[in-house]
Phi, psi and omega in degrees: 000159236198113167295138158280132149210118200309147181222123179245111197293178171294204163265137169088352191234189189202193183304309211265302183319307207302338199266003162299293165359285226258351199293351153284353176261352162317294155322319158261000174271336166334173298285352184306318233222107160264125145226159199244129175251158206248145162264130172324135188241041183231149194239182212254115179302164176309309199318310170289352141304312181282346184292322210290306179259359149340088195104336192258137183257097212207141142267169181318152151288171170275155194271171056238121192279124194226136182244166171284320160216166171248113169302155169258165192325291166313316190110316243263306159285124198246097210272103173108355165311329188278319171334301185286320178313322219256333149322307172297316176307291170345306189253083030321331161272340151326274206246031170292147355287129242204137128315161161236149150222148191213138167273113147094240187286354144294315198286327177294311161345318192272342169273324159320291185310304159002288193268355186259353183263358161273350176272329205113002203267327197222131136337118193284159195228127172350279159212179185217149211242097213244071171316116146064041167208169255211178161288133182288159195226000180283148207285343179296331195243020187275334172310304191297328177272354184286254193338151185275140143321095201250054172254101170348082208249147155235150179212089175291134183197164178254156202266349159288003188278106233252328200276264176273004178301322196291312220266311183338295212259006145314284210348287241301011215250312176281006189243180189288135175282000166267345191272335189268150165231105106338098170246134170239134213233152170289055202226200196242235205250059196236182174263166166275119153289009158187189172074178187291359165295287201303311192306301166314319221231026159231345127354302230221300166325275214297003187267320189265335171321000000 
């Protein structure tokens, strides 16, 4: 039988990036591992786009530029969150029992599902695969997060990561310390296409499949 695993793109990015992204581990979890990437259903004012490529000497991704949710100033607020939960909910009951793996402001998505599907809140999930991401910080999900996280976890980040490395290896603090893993790749703010990032997370898939 042929495992799901949900894949939750970054901020500014969308199904069809992610799943550029993702493509050589796509191609090695083939055929035990079907994935699927989801899209956000809140989508990114200009401002937050240009703030996003500010500075940077990179080009756009192709749109639709989409986020999961917009934080308020504080964090406390996830502005379009019950939206996503409710995308998520939809495909976890669709392909349960499901893996999950989430990039950047995915990856924080994905410790959110994490912790709500241990409450009960979200249909449960296999493991969850967490790239470059940090602790949710909105007042919704704080109940949820008292408790260590008893989910199978990997938890990936580059030692280059100018962005989230610092924030990565809190996260990896909420989840159970028999249930967790931690790999660090010579790599940046990115998903890894080869080396011990990409070896680990197609590992720890086909291991929890």
């Amino acid at each position: 039988m042929t495992h799901t695993l949900l894949a939750l793109h970054g901020f500014t990015m969308n199904a069809e990036v992610m799943h550029s992204a993702l493509g050589p581990i796509v191609h090695a979890l083939e055929p035990r591992v079907k994935t699927i990437c989801l899209n956000a259903p809140n989508s990114c004012s200009e401002d937050s786009i240009a703030r996003m490529y500010a500075g940077r000497e990179r080009e756009r991704l192709p749109a639709p530029y989409l986020r999961w949710w917009d934080a308020s100033d504080d964090g406390l607020e996830y502005r379009g969150l019950e939206a996503t939960l409710e995308v998520v909910r939809e495909a976890l009951e669709r392909y349960e029992p499901a893996s999950i793996l989430g990039f950047s402001q995915g990856g924080i998505l994905a410790a959110a599902i994490a912790a709500l599907s241990q409450h009960g809140e979200l249909p449960q999930i296999h493991s969850a695969v967490l790239i470059a991401g940090r602790t949710p910080r909105a007042a919704r999900l704080r109940a949820a997060l008292i408790d260590p996280i008893a989910v199978p976890s990997l938890h990936v980040w580059g030692e280059r990561d100018a962005i989230t490395s610092q924030y990565s290896s809190a996260l990896v603090e909420h989840f159970a310390q028999k249930e967790r893993e931690v790999c660090l790749w010579p790599g940046g703010h990115s998903i890894p296409k080869s080396g011990p990032g990409f070896d680990a997370i197609v590992r720890f898939v086909l291991e929890h499949a």
